[in-house]
N, C-alpha and C positions, 0 to 999 in steps of 0.2 A: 792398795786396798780394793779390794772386789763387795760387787753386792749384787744379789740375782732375784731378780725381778719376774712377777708373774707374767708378764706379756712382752712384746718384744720390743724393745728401747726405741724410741725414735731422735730424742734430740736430749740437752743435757746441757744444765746453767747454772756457775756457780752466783751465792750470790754476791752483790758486790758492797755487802754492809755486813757481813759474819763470815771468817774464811773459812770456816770449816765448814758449811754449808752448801748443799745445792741440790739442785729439781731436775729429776727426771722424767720425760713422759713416756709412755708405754700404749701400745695399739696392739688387740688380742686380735691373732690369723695378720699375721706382719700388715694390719691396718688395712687388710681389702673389707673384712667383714669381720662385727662385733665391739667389744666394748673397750673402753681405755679406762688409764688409771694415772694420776698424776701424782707421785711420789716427794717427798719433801727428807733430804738424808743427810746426819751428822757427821763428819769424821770424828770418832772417838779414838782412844789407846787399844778396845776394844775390835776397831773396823768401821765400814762404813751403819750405822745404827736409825733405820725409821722413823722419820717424827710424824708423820703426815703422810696418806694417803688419801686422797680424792677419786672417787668412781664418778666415772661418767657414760653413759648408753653409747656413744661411738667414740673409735681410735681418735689420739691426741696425738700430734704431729714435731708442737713444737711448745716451746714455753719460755717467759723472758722474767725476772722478776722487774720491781716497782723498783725505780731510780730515788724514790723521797720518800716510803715507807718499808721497813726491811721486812715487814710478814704478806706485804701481796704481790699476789704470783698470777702470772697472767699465762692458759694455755689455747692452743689453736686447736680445733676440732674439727674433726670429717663429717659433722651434721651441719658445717658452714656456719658455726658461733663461734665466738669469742668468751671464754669461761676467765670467768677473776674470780680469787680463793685469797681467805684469811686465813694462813697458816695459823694465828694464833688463836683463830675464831672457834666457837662449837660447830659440830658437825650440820647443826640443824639451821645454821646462818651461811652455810657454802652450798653455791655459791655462791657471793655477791653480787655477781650481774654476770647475765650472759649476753651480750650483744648478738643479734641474730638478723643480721643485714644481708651478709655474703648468699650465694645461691649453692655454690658446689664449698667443696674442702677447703680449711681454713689451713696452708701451710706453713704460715710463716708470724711469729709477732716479736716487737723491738721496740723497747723503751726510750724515749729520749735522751740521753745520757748530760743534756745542758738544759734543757727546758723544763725539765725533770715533770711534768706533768701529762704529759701526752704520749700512747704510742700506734704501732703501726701495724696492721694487718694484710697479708697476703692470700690470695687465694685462687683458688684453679677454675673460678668466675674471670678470668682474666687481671683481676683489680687490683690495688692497696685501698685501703680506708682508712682514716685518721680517726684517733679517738681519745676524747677523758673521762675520768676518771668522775674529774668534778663538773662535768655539766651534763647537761642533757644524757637520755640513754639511746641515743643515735650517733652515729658517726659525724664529725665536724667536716669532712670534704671525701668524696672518693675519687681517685687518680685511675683513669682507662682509658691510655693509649697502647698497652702489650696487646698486641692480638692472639696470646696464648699463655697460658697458666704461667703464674707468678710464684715461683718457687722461694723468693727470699727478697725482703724489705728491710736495710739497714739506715739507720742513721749513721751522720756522720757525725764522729766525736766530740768535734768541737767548734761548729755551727747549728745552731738550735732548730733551723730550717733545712737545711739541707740533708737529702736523705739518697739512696744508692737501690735498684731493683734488678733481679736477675730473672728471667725467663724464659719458655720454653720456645719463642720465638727467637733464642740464638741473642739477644739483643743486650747489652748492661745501658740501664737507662741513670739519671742524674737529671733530682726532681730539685727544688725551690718551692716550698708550701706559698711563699709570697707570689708568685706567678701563675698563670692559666694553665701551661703544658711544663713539659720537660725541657729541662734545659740542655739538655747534652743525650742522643742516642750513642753508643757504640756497637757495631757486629762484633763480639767479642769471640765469637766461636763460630764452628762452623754448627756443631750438633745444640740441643736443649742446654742451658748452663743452669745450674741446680745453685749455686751457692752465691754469693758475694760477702767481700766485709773490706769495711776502711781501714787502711793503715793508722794506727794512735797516735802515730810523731807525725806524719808528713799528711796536711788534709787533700790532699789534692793523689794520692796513689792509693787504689782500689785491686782488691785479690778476687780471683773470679774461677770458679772451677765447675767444670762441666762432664757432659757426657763424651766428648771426645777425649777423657782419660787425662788431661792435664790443667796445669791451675796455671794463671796468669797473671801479671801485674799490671796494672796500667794507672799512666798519667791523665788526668782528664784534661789538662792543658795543650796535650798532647796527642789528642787518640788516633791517632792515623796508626800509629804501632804499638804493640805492646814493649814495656819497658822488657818484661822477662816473660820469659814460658818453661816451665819445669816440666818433665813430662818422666814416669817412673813408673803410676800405679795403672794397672793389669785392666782395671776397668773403670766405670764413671766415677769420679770425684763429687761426692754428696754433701759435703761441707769442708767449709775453710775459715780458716784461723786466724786471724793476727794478732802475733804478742804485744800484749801491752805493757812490755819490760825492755823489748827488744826491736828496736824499729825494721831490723834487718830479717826476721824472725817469721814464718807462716806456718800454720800447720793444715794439714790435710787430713780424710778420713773418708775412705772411699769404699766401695761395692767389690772391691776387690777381699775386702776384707782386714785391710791396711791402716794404720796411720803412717803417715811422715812429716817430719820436720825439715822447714827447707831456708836455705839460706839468699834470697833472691835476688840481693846484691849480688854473689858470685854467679848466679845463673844469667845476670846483665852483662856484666862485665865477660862472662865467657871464660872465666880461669879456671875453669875447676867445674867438681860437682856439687850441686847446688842443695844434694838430698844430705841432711845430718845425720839424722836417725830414722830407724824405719821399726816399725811395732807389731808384730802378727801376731796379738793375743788373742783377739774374736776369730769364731771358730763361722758364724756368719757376716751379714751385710754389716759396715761401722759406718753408721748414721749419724751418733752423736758427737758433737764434740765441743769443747770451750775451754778456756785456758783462765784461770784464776785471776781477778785484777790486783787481791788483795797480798797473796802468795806467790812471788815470782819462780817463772818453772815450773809450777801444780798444773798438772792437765787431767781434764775427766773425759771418757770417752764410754757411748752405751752401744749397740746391737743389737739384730736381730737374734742374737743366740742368748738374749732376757740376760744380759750380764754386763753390769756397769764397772769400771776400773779409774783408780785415783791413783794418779803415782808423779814422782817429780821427773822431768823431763830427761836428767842425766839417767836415769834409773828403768828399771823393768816391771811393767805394768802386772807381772805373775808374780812377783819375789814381792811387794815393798808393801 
């Protein structure tokens, strides 16, 4: 399923309380300058079909939905807000709240996926800030130890405190909201690392993908080395994946113009090639990417070339 978008794709979430569901955000002039548009799309017998669109005065980066309400959507914004929308609300009540804390670009937000009421922002202010929903309309704590833009803020699965940072200073950090600092730095790369996400089965192994072109795994019990290192696509790795069907399972989506699917046991183990499948159906940058909690195998993926694709993972993102 395809669906083409007025401005150019940045990030993409299915949600995780209706499967045929999910948000795209979009930044017009691939997000240096103008407006965004936060998009809300149904998979029908039809194709991918519009329920919702949200205009906002500058590009939108990224977007998470609510973990304990299935109509709020939360997006990150290049005016350094945090924008919340009632998909089921009138237009004249969106949007709900904009938190306007951050200084520069808001790249990154993530829902708590166990505490289910709190999530996380990132930004090119160096920060994360914690935030709800139900208190106050300020941030509950901000985290600034990265000495350079914070490209991505994940929780982790299944500890309600424990959350995972990637940025531009080379570094994946490992926070504890109950503590002062971080609990764990790692050099995870050599260049900027754009992406991270927790494995679903195993809490303690983190995916990490950068501008040095390759995605990595790592133990945080362990970090002196990484478990695996995949290395395939052409240019920087701008998001990464972990199925949450398959523990052995990652996907990629890079500046190359790429996704890949990779197998990262066999890339530890050393047996073989680690790459499954490989997808070259954006014609530009593949920014977006997230893989279905609801539907196993469903992957959505958006671009710079304003073109969102839905298709199951054995299959071809242009046929299905």
């Amino acid at each position: 399923m395809r669906f083409k978008t007025q401005f150019n794709g940045y990030s993409l979430a299915f949600s995780p309380f209706m499967e045929g569901r999910l948000a795209v955000t979009t930044s017009q002039n691939f997000g240096i300058i103008g407006n965004g548009q936060q998009y809300v799309l149904d998979m029908t017998p039809a194709g991918l079909v519009e329920v919702a669109r949200f205009e906002t005065a500058d590009g939108l980066y990224d977007c998470c939905w609510s973990e304990e309400n299935e109509n709020i959507l939360v997006s990150a914004s290049g005016d350094g807000s945090v924008k919340v929308w009632d998909v089921a609300g009138p237009p004249q009540m969106n949007p709900l709240r904009s938190f306007e804390e951050h200084t520069h670009e808001v790249y990154a937000v993530h829902w708590n996926q166990v505490r289910r009421d709190v999530f996380l922002s990132a930004s090119w202010d160096d920060t994360v800030k914690l935030w709800s929903l139900s208190g106050p309309p300020a941030s509950m704590r901000t985290f600034a130890e990265h000495a350079y833009c914070v490209y991505a803020a994940v929780w982790s699965p299944q500890h309600a405190d424990i959350f995972a940072t990637a940025s531009g200073d080379c570094t994946l950090k490992v926070w504890d909201v109950r503590q002062q600092h971080s609990t764990l730095t790692i050099p995870a790369h050599e260049y900027e690392i754009l992406t991270c996400d927790w494995n679903k089965y195993n809490d303690c192994v983190i995916a990490t993908g950068s501008v040095d072109k390759s995605v990595k795994l790592w133990d945080i019990r362990n970090p002196q080395r990484e478990l695996a290192v995949m290395s395939g696509h052409q240019y920087a790795v701008r998001r990464v994946k972990c199925s949450p069907h398959a523990e052995n399972i990652v996907y990629s989506a890079s500046y190359d113009m790429s996704l890949a699917m990779w197998d990262w046991k066999v890339a530890a183990s050393g047996a073989g090639d680690p790459m499954v499948r490989r997808w070259s159906h954006h014609t530009e940058f593949a920014v977006g990417l997230d893989c279905s909690c609801l539907v196993d195998g469903l992957v959505g993926s958006c671009g710079w070339d304003e073109m969102v694709y839905v298709w199951p993972n054995t299959g071809d993102p242009l046929t299905f």
